[in-house]
N, C-alpha and C positions, 0 to 999 in steps of 0.2 A: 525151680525155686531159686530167690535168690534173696540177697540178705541186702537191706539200702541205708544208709546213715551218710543220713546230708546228701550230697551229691554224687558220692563214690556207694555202686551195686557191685557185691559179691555173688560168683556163683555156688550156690550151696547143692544143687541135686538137681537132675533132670529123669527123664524115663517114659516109658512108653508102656501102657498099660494094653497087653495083647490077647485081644477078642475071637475065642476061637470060633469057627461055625458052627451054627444050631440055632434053636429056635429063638427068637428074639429074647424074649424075656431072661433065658438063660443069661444073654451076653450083654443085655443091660444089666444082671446081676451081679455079672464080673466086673464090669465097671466101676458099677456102685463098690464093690467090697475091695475092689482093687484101692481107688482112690483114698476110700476111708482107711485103709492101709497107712497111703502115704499120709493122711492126715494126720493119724494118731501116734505114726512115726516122726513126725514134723514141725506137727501142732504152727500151722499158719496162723498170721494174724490176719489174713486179706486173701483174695484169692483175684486173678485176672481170666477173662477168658473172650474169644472173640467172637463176634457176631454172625450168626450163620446166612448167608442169602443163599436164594435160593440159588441154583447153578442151572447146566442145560440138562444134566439128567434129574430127572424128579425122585427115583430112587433113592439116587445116592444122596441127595438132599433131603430127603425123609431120614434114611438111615442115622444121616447124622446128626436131626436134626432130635431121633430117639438118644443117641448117645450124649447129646450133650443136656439133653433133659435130665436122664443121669447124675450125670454128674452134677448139674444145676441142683438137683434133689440131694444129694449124698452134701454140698456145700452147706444146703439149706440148714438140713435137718441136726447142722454140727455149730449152725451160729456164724457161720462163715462170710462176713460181707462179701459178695460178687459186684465187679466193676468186669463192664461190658464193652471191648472197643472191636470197631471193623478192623476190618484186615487193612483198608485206607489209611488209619489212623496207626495202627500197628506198625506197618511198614516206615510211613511218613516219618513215627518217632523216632526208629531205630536206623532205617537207612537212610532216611532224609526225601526219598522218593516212596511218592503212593503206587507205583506199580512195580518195585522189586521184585527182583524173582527170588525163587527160594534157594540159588548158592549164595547172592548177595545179602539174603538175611541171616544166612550161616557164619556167612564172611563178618557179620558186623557184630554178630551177639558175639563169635570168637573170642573176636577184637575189645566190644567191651566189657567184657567180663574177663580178659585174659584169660582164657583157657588153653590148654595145652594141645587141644585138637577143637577139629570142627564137630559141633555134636550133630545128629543126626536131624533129618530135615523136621521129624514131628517134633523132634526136644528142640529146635533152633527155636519154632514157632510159638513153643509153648512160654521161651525162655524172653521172647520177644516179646511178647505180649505183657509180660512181667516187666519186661525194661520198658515198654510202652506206657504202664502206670505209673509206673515212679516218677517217669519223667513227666507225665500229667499231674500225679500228685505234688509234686515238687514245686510246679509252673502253679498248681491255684494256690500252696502255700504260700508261698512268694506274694501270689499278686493279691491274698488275703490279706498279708504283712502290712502290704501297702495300701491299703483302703483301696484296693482297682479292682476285685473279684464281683460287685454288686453292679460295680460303674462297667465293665466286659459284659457281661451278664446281661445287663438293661439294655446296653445298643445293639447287642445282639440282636436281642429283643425286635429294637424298632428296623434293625435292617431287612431281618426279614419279613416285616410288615411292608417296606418298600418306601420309610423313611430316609433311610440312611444310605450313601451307598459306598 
C-alpha cells in the first residue's frame, strides 16, 4: 500500500497473505478474510492489481487465477474501484523496461519509495503495481488538464484501425 500526493508515493504497508494447504475453498477463504483484514485495517481508496495470463503450466494458472478471483470478490463486495495492469505495463512503469526481472523490480520500488531494505519479491510486486497506477493515474490527470486525454484516446483509436501509424 502506498500513499501518492502530486508526484511524491509514500510506502504505507506491504505483506503477504499466506495460503495454507487444503481444499480450495478453504484457502480462497483465507484470502478473502485475509485481505478484508487489510482493508478494514487500511480502508483503501483504490485498489491495483495485475493481469493474470495464462503461463506454461495450466495449474498454476488456474490456481491463481481462483486466488485472484478472490480477492477481485473481497475488493468488489467492499466498493473498491480495481484498476487492472499487465505485468508489461507494471514493469515498464517502475523499472522502465517491460521485461524486468524480479530483483530489478525490488531494486526500483526500494528505490522509489525509499525504504530501508528490499521487501520481499511478492510485496515488491504488489508495491509496483501500486506505483504503476499512480504513475498512469497521474499521466491521464495531466493529459486531462490539458484537453489531450479524448485527443490520445481517439488516435488511438484510429491507429489501431491502421489509420495511423
Amino acid at each position: 500500500m502506498i500513499d501518492v500526493q502530486g508526484p511524491l508515493a509514500t510506502y504505507v504497508a506491504s505483506g503477504v497473505i499466506r495460503v495454507p494447504d487444503g481444499a480450495l475453498a478453504t484457502r480462497l477463504k483465507v484470502i478473502h478474510d485475509g485481505l478484508g483484514e487489510v482493508i478494514a485495517s487500511t480502508n483503501p481508496d483504490l485498489a491495483s492489481v495485475e493481469i493474470v495470463f495464462v503461463n506454461v503450466n495450466p495449474q498454476a494458472t488456474l490456481a491463481l487465477g481462483h486466488a485472484r478471483g478472490a480477492a477481485l470478490t473481497t475488493l468488489a463486495t467492499r466498493n473498491i474501484v480495481v484498476h487492472e495492469y499487465t505485468a508489461l505495463q507494471v514493469k515498464q512503469a517502475v523499472v522502465g523496461y517491460g521485461r524486468a526481472s524480479k530483483p530489478q523490480i525490488q531494486a526500483m520500488v526500494t528505490r522509489l519509495l525509499n525504504l530501508p531494505g528490499e521487501p520481499s519479491a511478492d510485496a515488491a510486486d504488489a508495491l509496483a503495481c501500486a506505483i504503476c497506477h499512480a504513475h498512469s493515474a497521474r499521466m491521464a490527470s495531466e493529459l486531462g488538464r490539458a484537453g489531450l486525454l479524448q485527443q490520445v484516446a481517439r488516435s488511438g483509436a484510429r491507429s489501431r484501425r491502421g489509420r495511423l501509424r
